[in-house]
N, C-alpha and C positions, 0 to 999 in steps of 0.2 A: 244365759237365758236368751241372750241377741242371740247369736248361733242356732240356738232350735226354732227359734219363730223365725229366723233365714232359712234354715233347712226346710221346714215346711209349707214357708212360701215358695220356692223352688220347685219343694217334688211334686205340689199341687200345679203351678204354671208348668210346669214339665207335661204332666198328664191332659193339664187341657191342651196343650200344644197338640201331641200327641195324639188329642181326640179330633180336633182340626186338622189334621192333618190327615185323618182315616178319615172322615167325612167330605173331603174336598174330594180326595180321592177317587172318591164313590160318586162325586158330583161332576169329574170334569172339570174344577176349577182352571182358570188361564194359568201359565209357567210363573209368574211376576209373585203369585203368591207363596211359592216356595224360597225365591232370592230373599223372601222378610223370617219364614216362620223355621226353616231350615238352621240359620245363623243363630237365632235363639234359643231351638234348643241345643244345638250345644255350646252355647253358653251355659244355660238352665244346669245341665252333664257337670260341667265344670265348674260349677258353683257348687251343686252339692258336693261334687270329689272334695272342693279345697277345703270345702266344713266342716265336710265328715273328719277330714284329717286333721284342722285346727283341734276339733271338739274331741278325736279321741287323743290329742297330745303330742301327734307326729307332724311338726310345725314345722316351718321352714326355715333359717339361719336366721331371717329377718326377725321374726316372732322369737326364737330363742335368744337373740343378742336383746331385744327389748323387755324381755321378761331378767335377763343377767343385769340387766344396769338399775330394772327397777330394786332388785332384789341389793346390788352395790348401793344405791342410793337409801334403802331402807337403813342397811349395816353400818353406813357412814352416819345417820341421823340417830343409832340408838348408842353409838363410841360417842359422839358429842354431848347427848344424854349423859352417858356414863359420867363423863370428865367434868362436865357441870357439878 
């Protein structure tokens, strides 16, 4: 549920980036306001890549080693069950 309310906080500041950025354009803003808004979006790019790819399952070694130990530490807690 975190993942889609970060996803669409993302794609939404993406777009108004984006709409800032066609606006200024059209306005002549000074160069200093692209060193801010340029770096964000793509960051903004890169957050939704890493999301989208969390959320459809294709993680990264990190996420996969921490999902195995949670998944070990479950199997170790239902053998101690058992033995009890």
């Amino acid at each position: 549920m975190l993942n889609i309310i970060a996803l669409i906080g993302n794609i939404i500041s993406l777009f108004g980036f984006l709409f800032m950025i066609i606006r200024n354009i059209s306005d002549h803003e000074p160069e200093p306001f692209y060193i801010i808004i340029i770096p964000l979006v793509i960051l903004f790019v890169i957050n939704i890549y890493l999301i989208s790819e969390i959320y459809k399952g294709n993680i990264s070694l990190y996420f996969k080693r921490k999902r195995l130990e949670e998944e070990i530490k479950i199997k170790e807690a239902e053998n101690k069950l058992k033995n009890l």
